[in-house]
N, C-alpha and C positions, 0 to 999 in steps of 0.2 A: 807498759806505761809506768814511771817512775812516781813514787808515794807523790811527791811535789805536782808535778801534770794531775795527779788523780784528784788531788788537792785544791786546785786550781780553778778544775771543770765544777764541782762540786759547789765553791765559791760562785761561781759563775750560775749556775742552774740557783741557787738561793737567792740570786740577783732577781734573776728574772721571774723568779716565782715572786719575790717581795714588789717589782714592779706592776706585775699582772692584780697583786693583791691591793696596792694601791688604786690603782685602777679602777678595780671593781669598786673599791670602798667609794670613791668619787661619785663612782655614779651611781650608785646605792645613795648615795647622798643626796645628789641634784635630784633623785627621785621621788624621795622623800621629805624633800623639804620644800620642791616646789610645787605648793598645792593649785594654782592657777594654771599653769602649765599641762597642756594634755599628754596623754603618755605617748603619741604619735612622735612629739616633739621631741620628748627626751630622748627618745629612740633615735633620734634621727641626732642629736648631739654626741651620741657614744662614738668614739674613736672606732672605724673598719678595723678587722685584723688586715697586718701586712704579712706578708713572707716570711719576714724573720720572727712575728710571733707564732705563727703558726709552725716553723722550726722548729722553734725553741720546744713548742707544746711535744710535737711529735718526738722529738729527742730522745726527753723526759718518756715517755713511754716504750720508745723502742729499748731504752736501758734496763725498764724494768721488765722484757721479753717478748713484745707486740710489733716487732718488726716487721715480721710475716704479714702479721694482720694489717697493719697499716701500708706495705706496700701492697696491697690486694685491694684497700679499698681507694689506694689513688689509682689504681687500671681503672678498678670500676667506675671511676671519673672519665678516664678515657681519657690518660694521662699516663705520661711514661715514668716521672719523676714528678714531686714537690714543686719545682719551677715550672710547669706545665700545666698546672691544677689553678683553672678559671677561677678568680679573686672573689668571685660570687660565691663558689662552693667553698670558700676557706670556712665560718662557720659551720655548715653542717659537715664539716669533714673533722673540725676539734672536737663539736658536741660527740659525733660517733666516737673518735678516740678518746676521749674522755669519758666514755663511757665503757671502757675496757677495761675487764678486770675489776668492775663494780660489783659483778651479780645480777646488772641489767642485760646481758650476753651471755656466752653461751664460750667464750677461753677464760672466764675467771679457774 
């Protein structure tokens, strides 16, 4: 892969981290500020992940060596691939991968 491509993708994964951080910041916000509002509510205002952020999550992981790991726990979904893996399970399938490599597991 040439310096430039490497270049590129790296631009790219800083996008998406700075959009997810946006994100988060939003609704850390609307949580925080609206004191009338139950937390059921807010909850239910938070954008679902889609496909492409949960991509993007797993990416960012399998680059830093959790490939294995991450294809092991989409079987364990009873999934062959990413595209396979029921929109319901996206959540706890970023929490687990997010949690790789913390010290909350057992391949840090």
């Amino acid at each position: 892969m040439s310096a430039m491509s490497e270049i590129s993708m790296t631009i790219e994964e800083l996008r998406t981290a700075a959009n997810a951080l946006i994100s988060a910041a939003d609704s850390l916000q609307r949580f925080f500020s609206s004191k009338d509002d139950n937390e059921e509510e807010l909850l239910q205002e938070t954008r679902p992940l889609t496909l492409e952020d949960v991509r993007d999550i797993l990416r960012v992981k399998c680059e830093m060596g959790f490939a294995a790991d991450i294809k092991q726990m989409i079987l364990d979904l009873g999934a062959k691939s990413l595209k396979d893996v029921n929109p319901s399970d996206f959540e706890p399938l970023v929490k687990a991968v997010q949690a790789l490599g913390t010290g909350g597991d057992d391949d840090a």
